[in-house]
SEZAMI-316876 format. One record per residue: residue in one letter; x, y, z of N, C-alpha, C in turn; residue number from 0. Coordinates in steps of 0.1 Angstrom, whole numbers, padded with zeros to 4 digits. Example, Ala and Ser with C-alpha at 12.3 -4.5 7.8 and 13.67 -1.06 7.14 Angstrom:
2
- a  0132  -0057  0078  0123  -0045  0078  0132  -0033  0078  0
- s  0128  -0022  0071  0137  -0011  0071  0129  0000  0079  1
This chain:
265
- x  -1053  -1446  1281  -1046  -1433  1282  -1032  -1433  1277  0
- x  -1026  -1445  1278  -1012  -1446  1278  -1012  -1448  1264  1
- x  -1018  -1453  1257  -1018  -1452  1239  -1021  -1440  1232  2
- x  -1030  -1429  1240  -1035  -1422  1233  -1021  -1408  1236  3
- x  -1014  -1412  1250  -1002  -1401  1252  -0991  -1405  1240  4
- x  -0988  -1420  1238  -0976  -1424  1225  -0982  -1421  1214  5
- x  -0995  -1416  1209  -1001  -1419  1196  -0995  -1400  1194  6
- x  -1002  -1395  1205  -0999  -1375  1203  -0984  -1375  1204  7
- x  -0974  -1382  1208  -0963  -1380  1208  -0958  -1381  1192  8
- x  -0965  -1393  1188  -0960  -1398  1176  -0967  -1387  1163  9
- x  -0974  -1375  1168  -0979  -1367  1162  -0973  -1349  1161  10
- x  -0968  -1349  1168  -0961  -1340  1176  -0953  -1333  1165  11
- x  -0946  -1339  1156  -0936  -1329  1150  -0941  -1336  1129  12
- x  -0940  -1325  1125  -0939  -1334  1110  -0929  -1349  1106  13
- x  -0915  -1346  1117  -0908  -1354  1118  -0908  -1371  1121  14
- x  -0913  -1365  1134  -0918  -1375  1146  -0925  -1383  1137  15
- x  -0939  -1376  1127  -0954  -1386  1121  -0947  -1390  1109  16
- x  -0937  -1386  1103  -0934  -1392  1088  -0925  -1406  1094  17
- x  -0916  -1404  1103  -0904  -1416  1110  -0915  -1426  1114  18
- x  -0923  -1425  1123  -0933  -1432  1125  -0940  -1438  1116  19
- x  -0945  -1433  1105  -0950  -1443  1093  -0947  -1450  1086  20
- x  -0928  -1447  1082  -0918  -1454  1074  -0919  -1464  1090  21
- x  -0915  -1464  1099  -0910  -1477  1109  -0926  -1484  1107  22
- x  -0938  -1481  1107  -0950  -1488  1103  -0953  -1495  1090  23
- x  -0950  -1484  1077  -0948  -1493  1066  -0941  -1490  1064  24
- x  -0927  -1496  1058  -0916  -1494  1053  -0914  -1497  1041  25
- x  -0925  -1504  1032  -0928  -1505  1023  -0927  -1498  1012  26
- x  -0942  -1487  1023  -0951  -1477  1010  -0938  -1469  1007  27
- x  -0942  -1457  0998  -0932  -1446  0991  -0936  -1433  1001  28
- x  -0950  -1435  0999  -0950  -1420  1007  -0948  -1413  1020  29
- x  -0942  -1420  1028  -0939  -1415  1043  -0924  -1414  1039  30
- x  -0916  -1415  1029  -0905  -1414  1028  -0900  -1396  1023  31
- x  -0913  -1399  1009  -0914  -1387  0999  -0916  -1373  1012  32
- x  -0927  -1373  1023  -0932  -1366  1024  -0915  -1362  1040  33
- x  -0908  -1370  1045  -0906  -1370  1053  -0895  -1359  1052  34
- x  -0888  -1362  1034  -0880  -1352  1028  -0885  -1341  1025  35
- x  -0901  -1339  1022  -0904  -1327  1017  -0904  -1314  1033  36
- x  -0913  -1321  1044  -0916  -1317  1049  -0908  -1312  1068  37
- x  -0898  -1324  1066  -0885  -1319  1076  -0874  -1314  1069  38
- x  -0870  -1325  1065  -0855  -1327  1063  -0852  -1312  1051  39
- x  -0861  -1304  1037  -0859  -1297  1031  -0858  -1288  1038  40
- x  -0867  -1287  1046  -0871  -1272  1054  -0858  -1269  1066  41
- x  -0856  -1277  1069  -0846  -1275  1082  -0828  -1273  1071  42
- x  -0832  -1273  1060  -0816  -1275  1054  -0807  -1287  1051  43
- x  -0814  -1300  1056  -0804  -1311  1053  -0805  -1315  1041  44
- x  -0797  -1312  1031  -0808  -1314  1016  -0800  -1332  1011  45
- x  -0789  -1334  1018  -0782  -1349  1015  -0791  -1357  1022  46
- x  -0801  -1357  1035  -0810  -1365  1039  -0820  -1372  1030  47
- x  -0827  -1355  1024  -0840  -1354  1021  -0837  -1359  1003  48
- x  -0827  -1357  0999  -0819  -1367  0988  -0822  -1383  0990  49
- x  -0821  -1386  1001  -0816  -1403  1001  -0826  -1405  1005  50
- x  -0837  -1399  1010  -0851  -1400  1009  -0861  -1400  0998  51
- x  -0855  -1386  0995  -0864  -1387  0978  -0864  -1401  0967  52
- x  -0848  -1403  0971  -0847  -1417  0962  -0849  -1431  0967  53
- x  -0855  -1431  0982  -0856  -1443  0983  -0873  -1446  0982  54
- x  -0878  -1428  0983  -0891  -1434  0977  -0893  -1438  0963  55
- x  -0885  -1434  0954  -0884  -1432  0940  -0886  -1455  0940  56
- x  -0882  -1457  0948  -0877  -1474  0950  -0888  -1483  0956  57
- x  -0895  -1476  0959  -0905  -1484  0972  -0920  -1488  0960  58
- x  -0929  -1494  0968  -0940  -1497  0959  -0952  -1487  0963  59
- x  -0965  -1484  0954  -0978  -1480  0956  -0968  -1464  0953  60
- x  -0960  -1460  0945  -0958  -1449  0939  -0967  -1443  0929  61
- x  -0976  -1435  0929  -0985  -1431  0913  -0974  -1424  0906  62
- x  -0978  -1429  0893  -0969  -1417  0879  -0965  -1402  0889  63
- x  -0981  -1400  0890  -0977  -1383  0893  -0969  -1382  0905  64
- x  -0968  -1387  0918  -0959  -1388  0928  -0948  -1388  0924  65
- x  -0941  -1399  0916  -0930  -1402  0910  -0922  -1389  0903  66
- x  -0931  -1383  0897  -0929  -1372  0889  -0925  -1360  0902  67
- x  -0936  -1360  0910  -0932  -1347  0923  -0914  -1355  0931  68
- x  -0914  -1363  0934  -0900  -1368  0940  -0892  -1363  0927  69
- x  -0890  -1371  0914  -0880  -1363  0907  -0877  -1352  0907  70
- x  -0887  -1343  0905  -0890  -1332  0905  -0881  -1326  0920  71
- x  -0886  -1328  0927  -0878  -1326  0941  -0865  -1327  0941  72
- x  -0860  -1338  0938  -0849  -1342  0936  -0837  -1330  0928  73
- x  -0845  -1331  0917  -0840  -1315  0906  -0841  -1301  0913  74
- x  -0848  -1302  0917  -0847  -1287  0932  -0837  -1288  0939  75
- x  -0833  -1302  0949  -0825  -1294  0954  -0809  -1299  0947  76
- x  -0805  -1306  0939  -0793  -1307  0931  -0794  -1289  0926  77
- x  -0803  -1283  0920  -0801  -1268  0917  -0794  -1263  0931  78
- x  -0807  -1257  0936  -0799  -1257  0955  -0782  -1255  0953  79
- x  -0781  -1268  0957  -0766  -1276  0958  -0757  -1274  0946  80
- x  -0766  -1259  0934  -0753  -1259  0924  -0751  -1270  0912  81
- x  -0758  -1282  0915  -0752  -1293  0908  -0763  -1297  0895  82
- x  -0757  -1287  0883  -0768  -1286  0875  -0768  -1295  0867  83
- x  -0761  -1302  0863  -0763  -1311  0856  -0772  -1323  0861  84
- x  -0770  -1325  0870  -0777  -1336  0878  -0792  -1331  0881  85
- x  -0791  -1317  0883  -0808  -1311  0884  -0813  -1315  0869  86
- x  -0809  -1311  0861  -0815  -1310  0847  -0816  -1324  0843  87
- x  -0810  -1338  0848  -0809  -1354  0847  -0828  -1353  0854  88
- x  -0827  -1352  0867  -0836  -1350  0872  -0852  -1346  0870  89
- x  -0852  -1333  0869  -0863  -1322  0859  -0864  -1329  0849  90
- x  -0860  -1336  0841  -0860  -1343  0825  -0869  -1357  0834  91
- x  -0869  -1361  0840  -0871  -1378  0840  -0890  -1373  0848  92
- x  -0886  -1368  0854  -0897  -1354  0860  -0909  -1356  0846  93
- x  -0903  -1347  0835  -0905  -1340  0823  -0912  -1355  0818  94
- x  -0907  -1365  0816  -0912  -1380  0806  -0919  -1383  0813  95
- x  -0921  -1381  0828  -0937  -1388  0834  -0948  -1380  0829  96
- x  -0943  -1367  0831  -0957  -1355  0826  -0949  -1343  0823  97
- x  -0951  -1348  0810  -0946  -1331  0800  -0951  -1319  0804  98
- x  -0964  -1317  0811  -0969  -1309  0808  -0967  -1301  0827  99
- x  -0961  -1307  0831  -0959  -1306  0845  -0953  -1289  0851  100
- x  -0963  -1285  0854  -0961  -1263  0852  -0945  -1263  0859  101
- x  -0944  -1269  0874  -0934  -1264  0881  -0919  -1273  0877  102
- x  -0923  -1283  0870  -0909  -1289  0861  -0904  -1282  0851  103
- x  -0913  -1275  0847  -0908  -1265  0834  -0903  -1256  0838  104
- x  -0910  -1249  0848  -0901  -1239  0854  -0893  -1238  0859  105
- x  -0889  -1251  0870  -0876  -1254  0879  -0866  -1259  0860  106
- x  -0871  -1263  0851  -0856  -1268  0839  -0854  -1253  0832  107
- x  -0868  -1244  0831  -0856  -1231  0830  -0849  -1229  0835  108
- x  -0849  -1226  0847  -0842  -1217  0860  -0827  -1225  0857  109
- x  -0829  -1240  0858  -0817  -1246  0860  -0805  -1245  0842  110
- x  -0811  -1242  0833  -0808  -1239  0823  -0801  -1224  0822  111
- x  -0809  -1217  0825  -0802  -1203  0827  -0792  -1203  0835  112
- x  -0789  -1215  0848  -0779  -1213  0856  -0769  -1215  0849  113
- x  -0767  -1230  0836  -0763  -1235  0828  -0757  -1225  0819  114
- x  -0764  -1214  0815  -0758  -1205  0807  -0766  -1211  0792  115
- x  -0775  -1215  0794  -0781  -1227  0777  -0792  -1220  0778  116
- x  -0793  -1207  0773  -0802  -1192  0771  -0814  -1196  0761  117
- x  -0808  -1202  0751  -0817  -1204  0737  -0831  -1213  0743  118
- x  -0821  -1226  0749  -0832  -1237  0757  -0842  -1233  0766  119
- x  -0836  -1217  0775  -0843  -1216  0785  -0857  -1209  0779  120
- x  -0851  -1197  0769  -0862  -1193  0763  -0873  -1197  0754  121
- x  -0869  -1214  0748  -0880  -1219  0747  -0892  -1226  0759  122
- x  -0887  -1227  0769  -0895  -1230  0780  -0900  -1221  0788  123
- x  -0893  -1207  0785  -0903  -1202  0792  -0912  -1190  0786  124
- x  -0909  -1196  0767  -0919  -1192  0763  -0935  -1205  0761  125
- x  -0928  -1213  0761  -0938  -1225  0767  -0950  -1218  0774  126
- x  -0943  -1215  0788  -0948  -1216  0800  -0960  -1204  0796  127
- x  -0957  -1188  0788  -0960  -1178  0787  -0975  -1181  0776  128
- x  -0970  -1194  0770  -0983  -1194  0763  -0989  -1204  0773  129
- x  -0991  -1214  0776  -0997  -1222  0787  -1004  -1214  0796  130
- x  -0997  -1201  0804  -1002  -1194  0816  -1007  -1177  0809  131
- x  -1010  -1175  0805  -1009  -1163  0797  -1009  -1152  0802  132
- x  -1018  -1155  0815  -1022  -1143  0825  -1007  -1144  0839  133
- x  -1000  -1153  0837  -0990  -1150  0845  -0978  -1143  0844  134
- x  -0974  -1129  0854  -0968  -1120  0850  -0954  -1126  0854  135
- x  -0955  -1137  0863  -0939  -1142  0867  -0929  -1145  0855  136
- x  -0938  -1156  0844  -0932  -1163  0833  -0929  -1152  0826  137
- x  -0936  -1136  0825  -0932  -1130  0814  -0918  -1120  0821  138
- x  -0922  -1115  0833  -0909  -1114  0840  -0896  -1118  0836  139
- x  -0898  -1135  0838  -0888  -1138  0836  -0883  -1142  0822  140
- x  -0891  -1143  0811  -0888  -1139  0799  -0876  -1126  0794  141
- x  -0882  -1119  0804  -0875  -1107  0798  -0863  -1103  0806  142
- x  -0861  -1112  0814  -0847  -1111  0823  -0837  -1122  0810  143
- x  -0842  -1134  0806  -0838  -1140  0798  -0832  -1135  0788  144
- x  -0846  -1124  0781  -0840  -1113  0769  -0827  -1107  0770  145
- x  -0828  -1103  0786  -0813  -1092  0792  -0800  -1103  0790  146
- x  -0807  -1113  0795  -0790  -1127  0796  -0787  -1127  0778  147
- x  -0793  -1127  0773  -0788  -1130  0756  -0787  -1117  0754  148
- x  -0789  -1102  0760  -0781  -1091  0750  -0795  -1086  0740  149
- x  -0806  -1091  0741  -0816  -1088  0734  -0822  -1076  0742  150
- x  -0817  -1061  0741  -0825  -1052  0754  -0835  -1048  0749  151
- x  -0842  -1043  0734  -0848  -1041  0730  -0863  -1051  0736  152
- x  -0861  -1063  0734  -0874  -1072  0732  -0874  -1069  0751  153
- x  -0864  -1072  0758  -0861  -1070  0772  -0873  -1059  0782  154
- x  -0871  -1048  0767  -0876  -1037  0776  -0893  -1042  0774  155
- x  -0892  -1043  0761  -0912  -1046  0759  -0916  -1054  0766  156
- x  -0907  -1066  0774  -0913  -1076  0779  -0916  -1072  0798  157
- x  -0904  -1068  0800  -0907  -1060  0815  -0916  -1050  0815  158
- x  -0916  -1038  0806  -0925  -1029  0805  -0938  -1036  0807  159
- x  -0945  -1043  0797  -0958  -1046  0795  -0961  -1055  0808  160
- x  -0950  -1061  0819  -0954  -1061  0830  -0957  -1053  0842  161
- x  -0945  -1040  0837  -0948  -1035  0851  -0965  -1025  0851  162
- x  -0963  -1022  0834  -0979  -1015  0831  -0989  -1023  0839  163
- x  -0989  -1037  0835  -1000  -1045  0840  -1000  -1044  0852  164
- x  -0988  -1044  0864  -0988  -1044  0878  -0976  -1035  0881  165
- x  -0977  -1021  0885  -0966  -1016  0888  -0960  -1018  0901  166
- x  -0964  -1032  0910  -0960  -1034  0920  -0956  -1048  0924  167
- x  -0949  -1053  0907  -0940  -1071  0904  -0926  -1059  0905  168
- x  -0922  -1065  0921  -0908  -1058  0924  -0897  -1068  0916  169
- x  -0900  -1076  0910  -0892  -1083  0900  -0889  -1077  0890  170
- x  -0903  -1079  0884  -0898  -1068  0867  -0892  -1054  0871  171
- x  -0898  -1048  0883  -0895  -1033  0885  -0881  -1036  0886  172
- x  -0876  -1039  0893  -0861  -1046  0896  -0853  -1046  0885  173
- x  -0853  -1055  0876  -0846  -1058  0863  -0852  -1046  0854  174
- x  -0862  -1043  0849  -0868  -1029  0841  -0856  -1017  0845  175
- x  -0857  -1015  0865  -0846  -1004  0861  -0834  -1005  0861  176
- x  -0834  -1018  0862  -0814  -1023  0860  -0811  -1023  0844  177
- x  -0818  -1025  0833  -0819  -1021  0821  -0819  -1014  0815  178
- x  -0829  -1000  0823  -0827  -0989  0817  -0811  -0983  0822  179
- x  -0808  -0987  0830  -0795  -0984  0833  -0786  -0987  0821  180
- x  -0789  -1002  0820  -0776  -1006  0810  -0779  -0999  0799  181
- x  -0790  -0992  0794  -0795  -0988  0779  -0792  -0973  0780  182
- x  -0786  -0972  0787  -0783  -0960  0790  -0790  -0947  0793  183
- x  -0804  -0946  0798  -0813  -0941  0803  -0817  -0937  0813  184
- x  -0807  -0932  0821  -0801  -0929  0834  -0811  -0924  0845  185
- x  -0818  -0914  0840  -0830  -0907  0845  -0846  -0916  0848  186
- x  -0844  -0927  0835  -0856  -0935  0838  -0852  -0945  0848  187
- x  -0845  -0951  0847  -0837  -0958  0858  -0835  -0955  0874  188
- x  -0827  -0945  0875  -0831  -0938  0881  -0842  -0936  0894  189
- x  -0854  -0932  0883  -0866  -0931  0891  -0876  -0949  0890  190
- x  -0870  -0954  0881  -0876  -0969  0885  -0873  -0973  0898  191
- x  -0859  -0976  0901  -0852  -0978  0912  -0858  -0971  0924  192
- x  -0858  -0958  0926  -0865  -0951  0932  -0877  -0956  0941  193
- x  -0887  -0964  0928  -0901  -0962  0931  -0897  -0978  0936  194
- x  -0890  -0990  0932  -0886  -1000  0938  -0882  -0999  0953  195
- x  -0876  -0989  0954  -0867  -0993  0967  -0883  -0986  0980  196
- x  -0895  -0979  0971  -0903  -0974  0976  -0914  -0984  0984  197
- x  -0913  -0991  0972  -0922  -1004  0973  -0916  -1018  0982  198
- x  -0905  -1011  0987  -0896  -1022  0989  -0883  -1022  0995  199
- x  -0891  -1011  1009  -0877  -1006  1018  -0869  -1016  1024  200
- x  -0875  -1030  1030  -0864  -1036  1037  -0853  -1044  1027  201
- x  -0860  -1041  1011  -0850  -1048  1004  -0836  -1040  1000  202
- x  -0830  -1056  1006  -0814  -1047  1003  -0805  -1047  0989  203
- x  -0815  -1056  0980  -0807  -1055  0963  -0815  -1047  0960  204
- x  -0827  -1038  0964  -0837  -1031  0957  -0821  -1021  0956  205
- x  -0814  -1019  0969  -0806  -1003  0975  -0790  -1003  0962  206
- x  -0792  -1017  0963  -0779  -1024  0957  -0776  -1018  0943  207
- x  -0789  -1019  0937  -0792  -1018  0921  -0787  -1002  0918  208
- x  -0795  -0992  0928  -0798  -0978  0926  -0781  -0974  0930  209
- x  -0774  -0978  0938  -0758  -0984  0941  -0751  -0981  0930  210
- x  -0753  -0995  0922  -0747  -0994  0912  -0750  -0984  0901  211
- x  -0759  -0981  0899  -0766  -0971  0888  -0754  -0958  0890  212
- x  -0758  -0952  0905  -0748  -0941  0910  -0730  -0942  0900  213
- x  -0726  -0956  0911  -0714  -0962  0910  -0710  -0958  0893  214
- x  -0719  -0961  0880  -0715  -0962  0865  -0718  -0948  0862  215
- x  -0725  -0939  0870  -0727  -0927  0864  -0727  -0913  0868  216
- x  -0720  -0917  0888  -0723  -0902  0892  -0713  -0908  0904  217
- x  -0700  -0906  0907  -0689  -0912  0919  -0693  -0902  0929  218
- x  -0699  -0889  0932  -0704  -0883  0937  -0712  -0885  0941  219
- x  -0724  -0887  0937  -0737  -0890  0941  -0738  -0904  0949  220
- x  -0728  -0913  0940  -0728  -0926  0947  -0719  -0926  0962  221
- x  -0715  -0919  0964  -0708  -0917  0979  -0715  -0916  0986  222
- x  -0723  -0903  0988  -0735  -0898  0991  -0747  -0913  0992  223
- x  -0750  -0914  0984  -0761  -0925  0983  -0757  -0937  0993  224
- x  -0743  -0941  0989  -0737  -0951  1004  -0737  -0950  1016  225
- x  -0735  -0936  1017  -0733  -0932  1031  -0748  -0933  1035  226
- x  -0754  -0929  1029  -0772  -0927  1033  -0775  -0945  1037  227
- x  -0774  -0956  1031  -0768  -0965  1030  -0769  -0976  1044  228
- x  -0755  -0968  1048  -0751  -0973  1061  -0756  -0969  1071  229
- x  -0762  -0957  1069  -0769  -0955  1084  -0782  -0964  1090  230
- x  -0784  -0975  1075  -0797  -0984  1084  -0791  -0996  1083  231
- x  -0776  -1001  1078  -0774  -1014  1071  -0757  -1014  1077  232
- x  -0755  -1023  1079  -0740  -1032  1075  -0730  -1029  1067  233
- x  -0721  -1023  1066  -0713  -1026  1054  -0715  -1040  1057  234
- x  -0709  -1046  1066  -0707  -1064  1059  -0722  -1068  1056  235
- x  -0732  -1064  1058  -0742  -1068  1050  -0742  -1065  1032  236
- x  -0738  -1053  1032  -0739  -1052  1021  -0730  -1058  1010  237
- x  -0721  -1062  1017  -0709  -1065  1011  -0714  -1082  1007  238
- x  -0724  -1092  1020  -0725  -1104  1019  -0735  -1102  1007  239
- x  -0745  -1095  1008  -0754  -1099  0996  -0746  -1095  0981  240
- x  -0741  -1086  0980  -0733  -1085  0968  -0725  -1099  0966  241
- x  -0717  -1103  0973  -0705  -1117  0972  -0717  -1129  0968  242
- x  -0731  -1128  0974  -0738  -1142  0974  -0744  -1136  0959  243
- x  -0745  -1128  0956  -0754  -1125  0939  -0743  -1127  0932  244
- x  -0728  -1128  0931  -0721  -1128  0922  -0721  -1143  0915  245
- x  -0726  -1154  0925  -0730  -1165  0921  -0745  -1172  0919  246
- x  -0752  -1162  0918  -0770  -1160  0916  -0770  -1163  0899  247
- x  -0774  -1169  0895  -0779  -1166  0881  -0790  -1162  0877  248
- x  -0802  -1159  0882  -0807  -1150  0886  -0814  -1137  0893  249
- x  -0791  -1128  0896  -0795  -1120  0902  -0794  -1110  0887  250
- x  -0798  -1094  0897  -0798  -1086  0889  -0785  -1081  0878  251
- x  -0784  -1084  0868  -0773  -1080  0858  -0759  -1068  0863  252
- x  -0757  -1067  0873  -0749  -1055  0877  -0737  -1061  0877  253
- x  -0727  -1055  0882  -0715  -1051  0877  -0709  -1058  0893  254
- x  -0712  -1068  0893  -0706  -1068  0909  -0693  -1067  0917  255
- x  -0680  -1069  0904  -0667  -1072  0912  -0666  -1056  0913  256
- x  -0670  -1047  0906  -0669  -1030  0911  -0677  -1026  0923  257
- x  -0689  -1033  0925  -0696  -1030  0938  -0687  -1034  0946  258
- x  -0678  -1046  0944  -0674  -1054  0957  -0661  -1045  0961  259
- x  -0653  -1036  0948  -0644  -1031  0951  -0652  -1013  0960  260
- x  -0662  -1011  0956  -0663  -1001  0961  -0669  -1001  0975  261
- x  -0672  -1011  0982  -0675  -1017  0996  -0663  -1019  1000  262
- x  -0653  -1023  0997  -0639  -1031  1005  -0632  -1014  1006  263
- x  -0630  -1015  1017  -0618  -1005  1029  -0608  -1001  1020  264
């Protein structure tokens, strides 16, 4: 009885069973790999779940492809943590175990576009568009890519032909009517945003976007539209998501130090 009470303790938390296997083998790799994936990322410690990822990267009975998921990890959360260079060191070493690795490709776009290295991103995630063909994320985000290089034209065909396929990828819808905005199409925008924020009441960049639209084209309307606004939300809410997108690289293309001025007292 008394082994089988320590054995359920030792079971008890994802934490608890991964600690317990490293103190049993200290050897293997994988009670280390998993101890990072499965506590330490999820709870936020990401310097833990770091000196874990690498010490399984060190241990023996690692397969290629494990090896490849720890790098990989690794490059997540250096992104996370901003620190792109060291994500993209990462994702790359990721990349030479298995080139063909779907979520390495897409974690070294993301980290590329954070980079501001647009050309690079766009070949990977045209990669990805022909590899997945039926996935609307990669073409999504193709066409947010289009919007980062100033290409609005290809921009629009690329969101368009997504939201046709699904008029309920609150992504494309998102960027589609933050575009027609910038393209100066006020009315389609407008009612994109509209049908976003429809699809998508608790979202507070859905409200943000339709915000700004106001803000570049109607100081009236956009008063109005704020006040309406606040009666379910925060100013300091609204004010934090705006301040945390100004450092997003993939938030939506708006104008934020004018939002931030038109929230501040």
């Amino acid at each position: 009885m008394g082994l089988t009470i320590h054995r359920n303790q030792d079971w008890r938390t994802e934490e608890t069973f991964w600690t317990d296997a490293i103190q049993k083998s200290p050897g293997i790799a994988r009670p280390y790999h998993n101890l990072a994936r499965d506590h330490y990322e999820r709870v936020g410690d990401y310097e833990t779940a770091l000196k874990l990822y690498k010490t399984a990267l060190n241990k023996r009975d690692l397969r290629p492809d494990h090896k490849a998921y720890s790098y990989n990890n690794i490059a997540s959360l250096y992104y996370k943590m901003s620190e792109y260079d060291t994500a993209l060191e990462y994702v790359e070493n990721a990349l030479r175990i298995n080139h063909q690795y779907e979520v390495a490709l897409y974690n070294k776009c993301l980290i590329l576009i954070s980079m501001g290295q647009m050309i690079e991103a766009e070949t990977i995630v045209k990669l990805l568009m022909e590899r997945y063909q039926s996935n609307l994320d990669y073409r999504a985000l193709y066409g947010f890519v289009l919007m980062k290089m100033g290409r609005n034209n290809d921009a629009e065909s690329q969101l368009g032909a997504v939201v046709d396929t699904n008029p309920y990828h609150l992504t494309a819808l998102m960027h589609f009517g933050v575009l027609q905005g910038i393209m100066g199409n006020n009315v389609e925008a407008e009612q994109i945003l509209i049908k976003l924020i429809k699809y998508s009441p608790s979202k507070l960049m859905s409200k943000i976007c339709l915000l700004e639209l106001y803000r570049s084209t109607d100081e009236r309307t956009m008063k109005r539209y704020l006040a309406f606004i606040l009666k379910t939300h925060e100013l300091r809410d609204l004010k934090k998501a705006v301040e945390m997108s100004k450092n997003d690289h993939l938030a939506p293309l708006l104008d934020y130090d004018s939002l931030d001025a038109v929230l501040s007292p």
